[in-house]
C-alpha positions as CSV (number, residue, x, y, z in Angstrom):
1,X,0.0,0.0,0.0
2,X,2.5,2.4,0.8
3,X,4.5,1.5,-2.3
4,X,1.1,2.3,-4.3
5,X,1.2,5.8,-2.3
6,X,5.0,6.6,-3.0
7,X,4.5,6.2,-6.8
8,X,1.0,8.3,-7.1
9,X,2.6,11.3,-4.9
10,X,4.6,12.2,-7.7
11,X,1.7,12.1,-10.4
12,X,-0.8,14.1,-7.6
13,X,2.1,16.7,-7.3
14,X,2.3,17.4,-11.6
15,X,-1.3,17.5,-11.7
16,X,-1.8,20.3,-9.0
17,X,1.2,22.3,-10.8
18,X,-0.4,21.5,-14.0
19,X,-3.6,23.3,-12.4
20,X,-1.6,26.5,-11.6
21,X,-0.3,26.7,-15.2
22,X,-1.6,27.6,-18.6
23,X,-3.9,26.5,-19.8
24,X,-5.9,25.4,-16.8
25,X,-5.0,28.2,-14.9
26,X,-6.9,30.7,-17.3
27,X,-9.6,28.2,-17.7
28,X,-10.4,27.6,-13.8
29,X,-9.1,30.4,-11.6
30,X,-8.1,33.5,-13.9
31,X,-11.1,35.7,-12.5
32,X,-11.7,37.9,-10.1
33,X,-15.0,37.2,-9.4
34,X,-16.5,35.3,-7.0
35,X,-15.0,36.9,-3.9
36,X,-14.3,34.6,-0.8
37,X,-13.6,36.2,2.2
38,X,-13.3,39.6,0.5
39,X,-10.2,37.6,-1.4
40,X,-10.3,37.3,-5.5
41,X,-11.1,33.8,-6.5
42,X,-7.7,34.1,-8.4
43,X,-5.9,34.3,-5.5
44,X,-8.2,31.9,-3.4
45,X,-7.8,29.6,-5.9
46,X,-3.8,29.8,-6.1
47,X,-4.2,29.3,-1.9
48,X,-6.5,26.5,-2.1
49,X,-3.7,24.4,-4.0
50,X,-1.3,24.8,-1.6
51,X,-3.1,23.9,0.7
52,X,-3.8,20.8,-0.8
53,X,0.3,20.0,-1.6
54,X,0.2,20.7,2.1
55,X,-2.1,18.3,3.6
56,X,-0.5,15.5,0.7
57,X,2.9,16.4,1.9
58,X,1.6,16.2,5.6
59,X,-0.3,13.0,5.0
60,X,2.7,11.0,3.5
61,X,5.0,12.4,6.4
62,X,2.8,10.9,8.9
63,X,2.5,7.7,6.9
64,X,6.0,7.5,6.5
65,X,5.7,7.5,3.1
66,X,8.1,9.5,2.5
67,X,11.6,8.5,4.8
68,X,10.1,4.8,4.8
69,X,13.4,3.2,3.6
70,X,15.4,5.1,6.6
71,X,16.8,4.1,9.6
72,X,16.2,6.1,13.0
C-alpha cells in the first residue's frame, strides 16, 4: 500500500502544478469574481492548492511514506 502511495505522490504533485499553469489556470481560476472572504477567486484559488500539496505532503509524512526506507 504504501508503495502504491509513493509512486501516485509524484503524479498528484504534476497535476496540481499542472492546475496552476496555462492552460488550466486561465480556464479555472483567472477571474476575479467570485469573492471569498473579500479575497479574489484568483488568489483563493492559487491558496486552495497549496493547501492541498500541504495536507498530501503532511499525510505521506505521517504515513511515513516518505523517509520509509530510513533508519532512526
Amino acid at each position: 500500500m504504501k508503495r502504491t502511495i509513493a509512486r501516485m505522490a509524484p503524479l498528484f504533485f504534476v497535476a496540481t502544478t499542472a492546475l496552476l499553469v496555462w492552460p488550466l489556470y486561465p480556464w479555472l481560476g483567472d477571474t476575479i469574481e467570485p469573492r471569498v472572504l473579500g479575497l479574489p477567486w484568483s488568489l483563493v484559488y492559487v491558496l486552495l492548492i497549496i493547501v492541498v500539496n500541504g495536507v498530501a505532503l503532511s499525510g505521506l509524512y505521517a504515513a511515513r511514506v516518505v523517509d520509509a526506507g530510513e533508519d532512526l
